[in-house]
C-alpha positions in Angstrom: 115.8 152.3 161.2 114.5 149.2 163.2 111.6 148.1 161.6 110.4 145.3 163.7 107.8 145.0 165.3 107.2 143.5 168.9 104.7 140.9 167.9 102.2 140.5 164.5 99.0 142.1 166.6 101.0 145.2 166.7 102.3 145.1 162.9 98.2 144.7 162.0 96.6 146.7 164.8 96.2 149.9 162.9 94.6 147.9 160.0 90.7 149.6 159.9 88.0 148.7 158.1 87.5 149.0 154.5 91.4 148.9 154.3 92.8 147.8 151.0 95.0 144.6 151.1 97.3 143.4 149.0 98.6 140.1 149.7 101.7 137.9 148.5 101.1 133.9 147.7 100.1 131.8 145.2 97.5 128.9 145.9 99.0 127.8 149.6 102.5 129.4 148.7 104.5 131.8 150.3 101.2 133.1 152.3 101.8 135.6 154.9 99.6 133.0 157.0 100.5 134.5 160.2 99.6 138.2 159.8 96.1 136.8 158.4 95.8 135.4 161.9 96.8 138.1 163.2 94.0 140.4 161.5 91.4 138.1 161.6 92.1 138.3 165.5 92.2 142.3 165.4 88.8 142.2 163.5 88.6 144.5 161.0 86.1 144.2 158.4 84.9 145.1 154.5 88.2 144.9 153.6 88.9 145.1 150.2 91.5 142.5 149.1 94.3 142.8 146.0 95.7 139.1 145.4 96.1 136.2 143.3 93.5 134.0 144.4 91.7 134.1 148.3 93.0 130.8 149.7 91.3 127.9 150.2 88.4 127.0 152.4 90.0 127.3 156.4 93.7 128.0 154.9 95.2 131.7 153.6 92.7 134.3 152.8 89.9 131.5 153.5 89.8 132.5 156.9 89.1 136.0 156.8 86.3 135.1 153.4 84.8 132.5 155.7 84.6 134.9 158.6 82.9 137.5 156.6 85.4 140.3 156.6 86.0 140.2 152.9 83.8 142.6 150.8 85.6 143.0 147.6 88.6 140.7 145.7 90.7 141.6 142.8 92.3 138.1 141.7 93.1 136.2 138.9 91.8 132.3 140.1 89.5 131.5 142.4 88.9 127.8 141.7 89.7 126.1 145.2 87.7 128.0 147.5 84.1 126.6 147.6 82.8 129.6 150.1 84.4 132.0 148.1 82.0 130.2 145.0 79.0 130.8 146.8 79.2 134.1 148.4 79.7 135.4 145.1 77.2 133.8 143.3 75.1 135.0 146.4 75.8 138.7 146.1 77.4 139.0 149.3 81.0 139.8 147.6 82.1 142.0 144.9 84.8 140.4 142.2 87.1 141.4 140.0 88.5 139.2 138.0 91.6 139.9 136.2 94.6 138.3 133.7 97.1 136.5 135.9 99.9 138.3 134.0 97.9 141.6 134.0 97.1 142.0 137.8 101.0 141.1 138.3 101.8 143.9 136.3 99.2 146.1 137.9 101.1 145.5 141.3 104.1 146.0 140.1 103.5 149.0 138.1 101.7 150.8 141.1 104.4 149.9 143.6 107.0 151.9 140.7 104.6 154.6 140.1 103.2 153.9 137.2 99.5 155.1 136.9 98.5 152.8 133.8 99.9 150.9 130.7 98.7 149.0 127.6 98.6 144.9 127.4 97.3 143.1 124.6 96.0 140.0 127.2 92.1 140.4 127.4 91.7 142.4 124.1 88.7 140.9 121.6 86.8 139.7 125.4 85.1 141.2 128.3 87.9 142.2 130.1 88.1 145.1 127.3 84.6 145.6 126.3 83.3 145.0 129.8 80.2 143.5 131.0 82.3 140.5 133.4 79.9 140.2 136.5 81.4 142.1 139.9 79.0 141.1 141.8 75.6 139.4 141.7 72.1 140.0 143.2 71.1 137.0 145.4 68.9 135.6 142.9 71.9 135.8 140.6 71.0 138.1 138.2 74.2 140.5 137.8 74.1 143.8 140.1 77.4 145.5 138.9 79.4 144.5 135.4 83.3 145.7 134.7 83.0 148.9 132.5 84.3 149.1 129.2 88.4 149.8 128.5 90.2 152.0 126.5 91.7 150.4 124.0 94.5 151.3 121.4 96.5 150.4 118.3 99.9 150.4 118.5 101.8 149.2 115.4 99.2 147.9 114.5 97.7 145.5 117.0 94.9 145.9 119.7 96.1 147.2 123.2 93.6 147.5 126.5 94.1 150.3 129.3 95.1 149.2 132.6 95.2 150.6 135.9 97.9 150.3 138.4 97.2 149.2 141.9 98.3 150.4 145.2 97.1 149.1 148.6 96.3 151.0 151.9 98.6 147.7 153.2 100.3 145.1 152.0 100.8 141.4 154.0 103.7 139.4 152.5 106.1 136.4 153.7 109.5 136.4 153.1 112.5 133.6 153.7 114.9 136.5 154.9 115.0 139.8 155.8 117.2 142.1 157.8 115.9 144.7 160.3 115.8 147.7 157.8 113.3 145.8 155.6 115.5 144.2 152.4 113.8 141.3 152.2 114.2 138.0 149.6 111.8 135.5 149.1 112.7 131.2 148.4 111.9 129.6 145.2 107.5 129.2 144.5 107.4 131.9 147.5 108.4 134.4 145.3 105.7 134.4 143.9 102.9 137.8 143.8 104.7 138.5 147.3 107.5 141.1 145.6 105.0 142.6 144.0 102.7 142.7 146.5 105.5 144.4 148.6 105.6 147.3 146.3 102.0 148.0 146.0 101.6 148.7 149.8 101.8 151.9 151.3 102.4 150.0 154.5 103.7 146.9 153.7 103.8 144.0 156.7 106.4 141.4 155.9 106.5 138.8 158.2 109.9 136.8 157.9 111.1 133.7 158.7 114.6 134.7 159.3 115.2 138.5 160.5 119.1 138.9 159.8 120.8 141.9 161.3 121.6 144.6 158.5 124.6 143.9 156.0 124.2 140.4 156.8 122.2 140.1 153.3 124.5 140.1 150.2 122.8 143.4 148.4 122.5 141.0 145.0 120.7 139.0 146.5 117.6 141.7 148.0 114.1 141.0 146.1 112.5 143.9 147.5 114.7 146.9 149.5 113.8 147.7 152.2 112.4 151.3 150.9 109.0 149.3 150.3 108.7 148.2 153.4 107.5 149.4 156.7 107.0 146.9 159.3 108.9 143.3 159.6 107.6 140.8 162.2 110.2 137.8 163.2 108.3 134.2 162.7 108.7 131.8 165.7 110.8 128.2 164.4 107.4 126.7 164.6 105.3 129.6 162.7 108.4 129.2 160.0 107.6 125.8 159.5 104.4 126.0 159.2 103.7 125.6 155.8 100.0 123.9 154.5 100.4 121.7 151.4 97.0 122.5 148.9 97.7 119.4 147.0 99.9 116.5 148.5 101.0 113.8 146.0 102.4 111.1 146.5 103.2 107.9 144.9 100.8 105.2 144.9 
C-alpha cells in the first residue's frame, strides 16, 4: 500500500478540532516542523496535545500555542517557552505535567496495547497523591488539580498506576522511510518520535527521504510501517531545515 500523500495540507486536512496529538521531538529536535505548518494553516483548534515539551516561542509546537489552538498539553518540560508560562499561569491552558521517563512509557505502552502499568518514578510526591495544578483560574488560584493514583507494593517497594496514551493523530519526523510506512529516525531525532508513532491512530510521518519499499535493510526499521498511515516526502530545502534552540560556539 502507497502511503504518501500528495502534499502535507492533505496528510493534516482531516485533523478536526479537539483532536488529540501526539507529537515526536525533543526541545527543537527531530520536530515534525512541517506538518505543524501545515495544521496551523488548516486551522483546527482546542486541540489537545501529547508531547515532550511545546516548542519554543515561534518554533515547534510554539506556533500553534502562540496562535491559540492549544487547549490542553501532557508534557514532561516546559521551561523554554515563555507564552506557554503565561497562558498557563493565566488559565487559558490546561497542563499535565508528567515524568519524562513516565510519559515515554505511557506512549509506548498505548501504541503496544497496554492499558496501564506500575513505575516507582513520582511515588512519595504529587504525581501519586495528586493535587499538581492542571490548570489555573486567571487570578491564579488553581481551577483543576491531578487526582490521586493508585498505588501498590510490589516486593516491597511503592509503585503508582499509570495510564497508557493513545492519540486521535500522531505528527512525527523521520530521516527515512519507504512508501509502506517503515520508517527510522537519525541520532537526537529519535527521540519521543518512535513512540509517538505508536501512540497514533493515524500517525503523519513526514520524511526526509521516502525510499521505495525493500530499499530499507529490515534491521534497521524503528517503527514498521503497521503504525503508520500517512507519509509525506520533505522538499531538500524543508529537509534541511532544521532550528538550532541553543547555538554554541566557541568564544
Amino acid at each position: 500500500m502507497d502511503k504518501v500523500s500528495a502534499s502535507a495540507a492533505d496528510a493534516v486536512a482531516d485533523i478536526p478540532d479537539g483532536a488529540s496529538l501526539a507529537v515526536g521531538g525533543f526541545g527543537l529536535s527531530g520536530v515534525p516542523d512541517t506538518l505543524i505548518g501545515a495544521l496551523h494553516a488548516q486551522g483546527a483548534r482546542g486541540l489537545r496535545v501529547v508531547s515532550n515539551n511545546c516548542g519554543t516561542d515561534g518554533h515547534g509546537l510554539g506556533v500553534l500555542l502562540a496562535s491559540g489552538r492549544i487547549a490542553r498539553v501532557t508534557g514532561s518540560y516546559v521551561g523554554e517557552n515563555k507564552e506557554f508560562a503565561r497562558q498557563y499561569l493565566a488559565g487559558e491552558l490546561e497542563v499535565e505535567l508528567v515524568p519524562q521517563g513516565t510519559l515515554a512509557e505511557r506512549l509506548r505502552a498505548g501504541g503496544a496495547g497496554i492499558p496501564a502499568f506500575y513505575t516507582p518514578a513520582g511515588v512519595g510526591t504529587q504525581v501519586a497523591s495528586g493535587g499538581l495544578p492542571w490548570r489555573h483560574h486567571p487570578d491564579g488560584t488553581v481551577h483543576t488539580a491531578s487526582l490521586a493514583k493508585e498505588t501498590r507494593a510490589f516486593n516491597g517497594s511503592a509503585y503508582v498506576l499509570e495510564h497508557g496514551i493513545t492519540t486521535d493523530f500522531a505528527l512525527v519526523r523521520a530521516w527515512r522511510g519507504d512508501r509502506h510506512g517503515n520508517l527510522v529516525f537519525r541520532r537526537a531525532a529519535a527521540n519521543f518520535n518512535p513512540l509517538a508513532a505508536m501512540a497514533g491512530r493515524v500517525t503523519v510521518a513526514e520524511v526526509e527521504e521516502v525510499c521505495e519499499p525493500g530499499e530499507i535493510d529490515p534491521e534497521t526499521v524503528h517503527v514498521p510501517g503497521i503504525f503508520v498511515q500517512r507519509v509525506v516526502a520533505l522538499t531538500p530545502a524543508q529537509a534541511a531545515a532544521k532550528t538550532i534552540e541553543k547555538r554554541t560556539v566557541r568564544a
